[in-house]
Each structure stands twice: as C-alpha cells, then as structure tokens.
C-alpha positions, 0 to 999 in steps of 0.5 A: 338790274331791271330786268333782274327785278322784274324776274324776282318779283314774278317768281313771288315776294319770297325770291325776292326778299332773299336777293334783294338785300345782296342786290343792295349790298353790291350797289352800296359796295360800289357807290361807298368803296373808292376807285381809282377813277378821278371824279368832279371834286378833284382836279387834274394836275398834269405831270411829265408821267401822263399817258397824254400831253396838253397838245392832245386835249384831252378832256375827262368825261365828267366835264359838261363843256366839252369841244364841239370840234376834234383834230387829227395830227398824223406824223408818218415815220419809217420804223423798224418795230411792228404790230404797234398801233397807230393812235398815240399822244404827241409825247410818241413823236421824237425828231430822230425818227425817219419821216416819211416823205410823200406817203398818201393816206385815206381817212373815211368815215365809217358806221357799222353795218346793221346789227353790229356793234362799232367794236365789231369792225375790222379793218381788214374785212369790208363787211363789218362796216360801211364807208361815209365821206372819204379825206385825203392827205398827203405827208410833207417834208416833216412826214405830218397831215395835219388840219390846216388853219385856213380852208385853203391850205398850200402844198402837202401835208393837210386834210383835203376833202375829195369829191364823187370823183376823187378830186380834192376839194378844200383844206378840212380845218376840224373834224366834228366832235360828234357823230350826231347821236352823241358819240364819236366818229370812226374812221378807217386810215389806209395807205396808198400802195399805189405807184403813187407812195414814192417807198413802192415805186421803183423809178422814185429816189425813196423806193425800198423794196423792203418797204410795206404800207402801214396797216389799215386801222380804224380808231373814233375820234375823239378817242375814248380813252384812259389818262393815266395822271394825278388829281388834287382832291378839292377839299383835302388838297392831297395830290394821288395818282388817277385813272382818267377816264375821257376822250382824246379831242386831237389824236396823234397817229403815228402809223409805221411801216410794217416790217417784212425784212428779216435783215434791218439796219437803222441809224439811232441818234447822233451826237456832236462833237461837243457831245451834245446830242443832235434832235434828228439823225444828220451829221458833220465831221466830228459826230458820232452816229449810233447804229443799230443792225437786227436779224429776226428769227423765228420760233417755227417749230419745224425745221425748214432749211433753205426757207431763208427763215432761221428758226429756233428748230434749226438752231437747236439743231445745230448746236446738238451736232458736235461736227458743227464747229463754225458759227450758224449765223455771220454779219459783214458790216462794210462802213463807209472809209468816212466813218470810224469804228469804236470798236469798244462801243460793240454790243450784242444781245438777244431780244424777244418780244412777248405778244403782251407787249413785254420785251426780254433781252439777254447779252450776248457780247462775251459769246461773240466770236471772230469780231473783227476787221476783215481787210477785204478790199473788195470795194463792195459790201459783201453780199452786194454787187459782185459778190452776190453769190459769194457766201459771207460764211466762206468754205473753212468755217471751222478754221475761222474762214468768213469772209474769202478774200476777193482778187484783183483788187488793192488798197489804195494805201496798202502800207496803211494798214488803217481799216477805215481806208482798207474796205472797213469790213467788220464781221461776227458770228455766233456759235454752238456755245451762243446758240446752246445759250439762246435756246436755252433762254427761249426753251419754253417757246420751242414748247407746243402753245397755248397748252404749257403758257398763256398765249400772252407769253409767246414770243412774237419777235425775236431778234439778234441785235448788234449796236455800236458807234462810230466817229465820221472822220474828215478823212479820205471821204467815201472811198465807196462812192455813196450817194453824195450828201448822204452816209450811207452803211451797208451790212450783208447776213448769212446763215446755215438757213440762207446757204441752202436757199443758195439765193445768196446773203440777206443785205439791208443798209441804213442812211442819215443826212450828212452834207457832200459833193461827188466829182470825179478825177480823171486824166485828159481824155484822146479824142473820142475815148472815155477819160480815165479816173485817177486815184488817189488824189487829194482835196481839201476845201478852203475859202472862196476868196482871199487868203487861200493858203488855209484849209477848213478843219472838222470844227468848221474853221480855217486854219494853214497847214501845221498852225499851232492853232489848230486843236488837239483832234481836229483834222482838214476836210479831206475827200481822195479819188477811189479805184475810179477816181470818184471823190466823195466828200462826206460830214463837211461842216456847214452847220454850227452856232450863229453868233448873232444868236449863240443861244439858239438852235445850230443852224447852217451858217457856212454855205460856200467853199471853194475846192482845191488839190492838194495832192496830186496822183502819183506822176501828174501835176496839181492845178495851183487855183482853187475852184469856186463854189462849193455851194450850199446856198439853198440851205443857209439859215436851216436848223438841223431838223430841216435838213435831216427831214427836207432831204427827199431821199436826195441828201444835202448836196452842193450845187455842183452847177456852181463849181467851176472847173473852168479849162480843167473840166473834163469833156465826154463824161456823158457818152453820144448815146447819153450813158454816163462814164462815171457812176457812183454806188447806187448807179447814178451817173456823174457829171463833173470831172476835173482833169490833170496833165501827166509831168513830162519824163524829165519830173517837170511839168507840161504846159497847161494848154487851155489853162491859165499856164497857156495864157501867160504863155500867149502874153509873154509871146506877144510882148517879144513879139511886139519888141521885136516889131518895136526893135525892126521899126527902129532900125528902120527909122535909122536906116532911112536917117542914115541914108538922107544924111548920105544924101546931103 
C-alpha cells in the first residue's frame, strides 16, 4: 500500500486524487464487511465437529499469552490409503488401526536455504533447506514417539536427542515454541529404511515385503493452522460457526506407510458376541471380523498387457471384444476353517479417488458373477505354495471354470460337505457386462487431461473393493495351520493383465490377534525315523483341575457334554489335526468382564486350561488325562487394546513350555541336523507332539508303555509278586514247624 502511495504522489496530485478515494474505499470495505474469522469479542466454544481437539492445544492467534514450549505425538499406523499427509488432530487416531511396532523416525530442524522462503522447501530435495539438530525416536508397542515427562525416559516410544556421532542422548521433554525470530520451527520427519525397520528386514517376524516407508515430510511447529469451530459473540451471546485462524502447540502425526501393492487385504473391526463393537482388531470365538480386500487399477491410457497393471484401456478393450465371455479379473479368498462365511454380508463396489480429495463409489453387487464356494481342497490358498504357477482364472473361462481342482488331496470329512472344514475357498470375477459399467462410470478419465476437466478431477485411485463379514467359530481350529495366535486370511487376484506376465497370481493376506496354541499329533515314531502326523484328531480344553469331565464352550464357560444349560449357539472350543496332524487352536476365550469390575473395560480374566483328547484318529487310542497348562499367564489382566497392540507381529500365544505331555511327548520332532519335522504355514517349525498308540487288531487296546497304564501294570506285578513271597515264606515256616513236631 506504500509503495502504492509513493508511486501516486510521483506521478503528481492528479493521479492521486482519482485513485485515492478507490484506495479507501476497499480498506473501509475490509475494515466494516464481516468474515468469517473469529476475533477477540468472541469466544470459542468448542464442539465434537471441530477441526482439532483439546488434546492439540490449539490456540488462536489473537491470544497474547500463548506457550512458550510445543509438543509432538506421533502414532505410526499400517494403512492402506495413500497420499494422506502426515500432520493431523488427536481425533485422526482410532484404536482399530494396526501400529506400527519399532519403526525409527528422524525429526531435524530445518531453515531454508538463503533466499528461499520456508514454503520453498521440499522434502524430497536436499537443496531447499539446511538440516539443524537431529531427534530420534523409536515407535513402542502402541505405535507412539511422544515427549517423555522426565528427561530420562525407559524404553521405545519418546523423542531422544542424538549427539555429532549419532548416539542418543536424553528424553526431549518439549520442543521450543519459537524459532528465536518469532516463528515457528520446521522439521523434516523421515523413516528409517534401514535393516533397522523390523516391516523391511527379512529376517524380523514383521517383514512385509509389500511394505514402503512413509514419505518424508516437512511441517512447523507449532502448526499454523485453520480451526474450523464455533464462537459465542461476547455482547450478543449468539453462537455461529467460525474459522479460526491459530497454530496447533501439540501436533499429532500420523504418518502411513505408502502403498506399492496392487492387491491389499486389511481386517476392518471387530465386533463381540454381544454385538458390541471391540476398539482394536482382536477376536475370540464368537466375534465377527469385517474384512476388506481392494485391487487398484489404473487409468494408463495405453494398453500394456503382461505390465501386471490392469489399466482402463485394456478393460475397455476387453469388453468391446464379444469373443471374450469370462471375466477379466478373478478373486480366490482361502478363510481359515475357523472362520465363518456370511455370505449375505458380501459387497462389492467401484471406487475412485479424485486428486482434490473427493472419493466416488458405485456398487457393483448385483454384477458379481461366479460368487461362491469353490470346494478346493488344496490345503493352499490359491496363488501360494504349490500353486504358484496354477492360474486362478483356469483354461474354461467361458464355461465358468475358475479355479481348476488340485489332485491328491481330500477333506478331512468329505461326507460334510461343510466349506469351513472343505479348503473354504470363495471366488468372484467381473465380466464384460461390469466392465462395460466401470468404464462407463469413468469415461471421462480415459479422456487426455487437463485439456477436458481440471486437474482436480482426475482420478488418482481407482480401486475394486470387496467387503464382507465372517463369524469365528470354535470349530475344527486352522486346519491350514497358521501362525498360532493369530487369524491369518489369505486372497490371491488374476487378471487378463497378470496372465501375460506369466509371474503368476497377485496375493496379499491380512491378520488380527486372536489367541492360539499349535502342537502336533503324531503317531509313536521307530527308532531313528521321522514321527508321522495323524489327522483327524479331536481336542477340546477344560479345567486345570477338579472336575474334568466339562469343556470350555465360545461364551467362556464350562459346561458337560449335552447339558441343557448350555445356550442356544454356543459351541466346545474345539481344534482337529489337518492332513500333517498339526492342530491349531484358534479365538479361544480368554477375554471377558471382570466381575470385581463389571462396568469396566473387558480384559483377560481366564489364563490357563488344561487340554484333553476327545477323539481319537481313526484305529488309535485316546490318552484318558488331560494335560496342563495351556497357559496365558503373561496376559492376565491386559485390556483388549494390549493385546491387539503388544503382539509384535508374534500373536497371543500360549506357553507351550508350560504344557506337559508327560510320557505321551513325541521324541525327535527336531531332526540331528536341527531342522524341524513339523512346520506350520508360514514355515516356522513345531516343537510339541503328543502321541497315540494304535489299538491291537482285536479293537482292544495296547498297553501304554511308559504312560500311566505302565505304572498300574508295574504295581499290580509286585503285589503278587510280593504275595507270592508272603505265600513261599509261610509254607516255609510251616514246614519247618511241621518237621520239629516230627522230631519230638
């Protein structure tokens, strides 16, 4: 505006009286016409709707007593959306996400370089900014770095600094409020990639390896910001909605890993048998786990087959080709036999995410064809292990063919005909009538850009998406043998794309905690040979002492077989030997209401079972103890949202060093060379094995040599033998009676 005036008054008084009356005019226009921004004779009045919480402090600008000191709370979660910023509220957080479990982040500040604006700097270029001091942070089991309350802080999960040579020095208790000029500072966040990050490195229990680092970002702090809220005017008392303008004094991030698979599968929530939704993704026996599996495709707008990227060009392609009759893109979802189908839950739709932020979605249910349960008994989800090479859309397409049956295998019940216990397979495809539908929704994006729409409008994601629910059971257990302690889904994709790269199916799986015991059944292995796994085995668990005879039911109690007690839909906790003869048990109930506190959160209140046979496999004998413990001491007293977060990628398993199988432990489940015989689904070896004795061919039994049957054998033999002395000495000592009565 000076400069304005200045330039006026040299081009003479004239100029000057013909723009000065405008120049006024706008600044009365400003000063008098009202905005939306909320100023001193207002007070904010915060609502559920704000843009920010309390737990961000955030103040407004025309406050005069503002902090002298800044915090930063970041919580890192595994996500399956991309491009979102990292800076966030405390509102952003929500429990069911998936933290991420000792993720190391870098925090430095940095200054633009000379004659650069701080708007100018760039994360991904080092030549817009100068790095300050460096902080270091490494996420706990919650997934948080916060600032600790003492400058001494124990364990993961707090701002450290770090000295010239890297080491850390102690806890950074706040960060200050001002750079010194009387801004803020900025920061540069990075993630470690190094072998460091347990998602990247292969030898960690986390490794993924569709996982990518979260993308460096730079942010001020405190955050200038926008508060969208409501204000109560000081005079008149009215209460509108404002936009406040102020800065954010404790920044939540929340930064995500980005996505670099096409194929993703996430568990979404979990709610209990009581329908009552549980605030972190863990389940029992009883639950309903939603899930969520998406395939992204792309609007390339030239047509690449074989790529592995199905574009909207090859789509349109195929669905202006009448020879094509089969789908252009197959799903194969293989559940665990723990869990469930509800079939009727099933959603599909088309979504697409615009580059302003607007996401679309149409639904594609009805146009779903070949949904279904495949009875593929393969004892693999399709895509994985075996079938690698095996296309999930098989040779005849057109008659509907999807999924090719694999040899050599059986169920183990085959007259069941139950899916849950027959490989639980579903698929789906989309044809040439879905297809024709898709393109058509997105006809515009096919067009070139920015020449027909903004830029804004172009869609940057664009994904198929298939939702549904399923129920864990308390029966069979995971007859694939997952990983104990958790429930493990896993889904395999093919499309006309992924056929021409001829490097197989895509597959992704998902995972929640849910607690578990794996051991394996076998039979009593030769000297020197391998034991042999016996399928279709039986267990049930019950208590560890006292009356044995009842068995722990999905609701978490006791009850004797066939008690009329026993509620409509509650089932045993049962687990059966797979094919290999490992059982896993999945879901069982360790969590529920303690009674000395009914109206607080569920926690873990049973800790320990003992495990008994309940059927035998077919021609062997059932040992008649139960064995102790199935022990989940090391949780007792957890809430839910522990367990779900302290897994470390390793699940809530029970102590299987507790579990005794006494005389009946199987020897050599570890070879000399120190491989294991047992291995479960993920390729981790198996030490526990209980064995059984075949029956004798007349249907009786043999005795148990080295079990308790050996014992009351041994004690029943050394009574009579001891009578038998008893008797020999007394015949004895008649006869010598005998004999001195002769003599006299």
């Amino acid at each position: 505006m000076r400069e304005l005036l200045l330039e006026l008054s040299a081009k003479g008084k004239a100029g000057l009286k013909i723009v000065l009356p405008i120049v006024i005019a706008a600044v009365l226009f400003l000063v008098v016409v009202p905005t939306t921004h909320a100023d001193p004779s207002s007070t904010i009045v915060p609502g559920p709707s704000d843009t920010y919480a309390p737990e961000d402090q955030f103040v407004p600008d025309y406050e005069t007593n503002k902090p002298s000191v800044a915090k930063l709370t970041l919580t890192k979660i595994l996500n399956d959306l991309q491009g979102k910023k990292a800076s966030g509220s405390n509102k952003d957080i929500t429990t069911v996400d998936t933290p991420g479990v000792g993720v190391t982040f870098y925090l430095t500040r940095v200054t633009p370089k000379p004659s650069l604006e701080p708007s100018a700097m760039q994360p991904s270029n080092p030549n817009t900014f100068q790095r300050l001091e460096t902080y270091v942070g490494t996420t706990d089991t919650n997934g948080f770095i916060r600032n600790p309350s003492s400058p001494f802080p124990q364990g993961n999960g707090y701002w450290r600094g770090s000295s010239a040579d890297g080491s850390l020095t102690g806890g950074i208790m706040n960060f200050p409020a001002s750079n010194g000029s009387g801004g803020s500072n900025y920061y540069l966040l990075e993630e470690d990639t190094s072998s460091r990050n347990p998602y990247t490195n292969p030898s960690n229990s986390l490794f993924d390896p569709t996982y990518a680092a979260a993308e460096p970002e730079i942010f001020d702090l405190p955050h200038q910001t926008l508060n969208s809220t409501s204000s109560k005017d000081s005079v008149t008392g009215e209460i509108k909605p404002a936009q406040i303008r102020g800065s954010v004094y404790h920044l939540h991030l929340f930064p995500k890993n980005v996505i670099s698979n096409d194929l993703i599968k996430t568990a979404k929530k979990v709610v209990d048998s009581d329908n009552i939704p549980r605030d972190s993704l863990y389940a029992q026996t009883g639950d309903t786990v939603s899930w969520e599996v998406k395939y992204r495709m792309y609007n390339d707008k030239s047509i690449d087959l074989g790529n592995r990227k199905l574009d909207l060009a090859e789509i349109n392609q195929f669905v202006n080709d009448p020879a094509n009759t089969g789908p252009f893109i197959v799903m194969a979802d293989r559940l665990p036999s723990s869990l469930q189908m509800m079939q009727e839950s099933q959603q599909f739709t088309l979504q697409w995410q615009l580059a302003d932020g607007t996401i679309e979605s149409r639904d594609l249910t009805t146009m779903v064809k070949y949904r279904d349960h495949i009875a593929d008994n393969g004892g693999k989800p399709a895509g994985v292990g075996d079938n690698v090479s095996r296309d999930v859309i098989g040779p005849g397409v057109g008659s509907g063919n999807l999924l090719p049956t694999v040899s050599g295998t059986s169920c183990p019940d085959p007259a069941n005909g139950n899916p849950q216990i027959c490989g639980n397979l579903w698929t789906w495809g989309l044809d040439r009538q879905a297809g024709s539908y898709i393109i058509d929704q997105l006809k515009d994006q096919l067009k070139d850009q920015p020449k027909d729409q903004p830029n804004d409008k172009v869609a940057v994601n664009i994904w198929l998406s298939w939702t549904y629910n399923t129920k864990l059971t308390s029966s069979y257990g995971d007859l694939n043998a997952n990983k104990p302690g958790l429930l493990i889904n896993n889904v395999a994709a093919e499309t006309i794309d992924s056929r021409k790269s001829g490097s197989g199916a895509f597959r992704a799986n998902a995972s929640l905690s849910s607690p578990g015991l794996q051991f394996v059944k076998t039979d009593k292995p030769e000297s020197g040979s391998d034991p042999k796994g016996l399928a279709g085995a039986i267990f049930r668990l019950t208590k560890t002492s006292g009356d044995q005879t009842s068995y722990l039911y999905s609701n978490g109690r006791f009850y004797l077989d066939n008690s009329p007690d026993i509620p409509s839909g509650v089932k045993p906790v049962e687990a059966m030997s797979n094919q290999q003869g490992i059982v896993t048990f999945v879901g069982i109930p360790i969590v529920g209401i303690d009674q000395n506190n009914p109206s607080g959160p569920q926690k873990v209140i049973q800790t320990g079972f003992a495990l008994k046979e309940y059927k035998a496999p077919e021609k062997f004998q059932i040992p008649t103890q139960a064995f102790t413990t199935v022990d989940f001491s090391a949780y007792s007293g957890l809430p839910v949202t522990s367990l779900a977060r302290s897994r470390g990628g390793n699940g809530i398993t029970a102590d299987v060093s507790r579990l005794a199988f006494n005389s009946y432990e199987t020897p050599g489940m570890r070879r000399v060379d120190g491989s294991y015989v047992f291995k479960n689904a993920q390729n981790e070896g198996i030490t526990k094995g209980l064995e059984n004795l075949p029956k004798n061919e007349w249907g009786g039994n043999l005795p148990l040599t080295g079990g308790r049957g050996i014992l009351l054998i041994l004690i029943a033999g050394a009574i009579i033998m001891l009578i038998g002395l008893l008797y020999r000495r007394h015949r004895r000592k008649k006869a010598f009676i005998s004999e001195l009565t002769d003599e006299n």
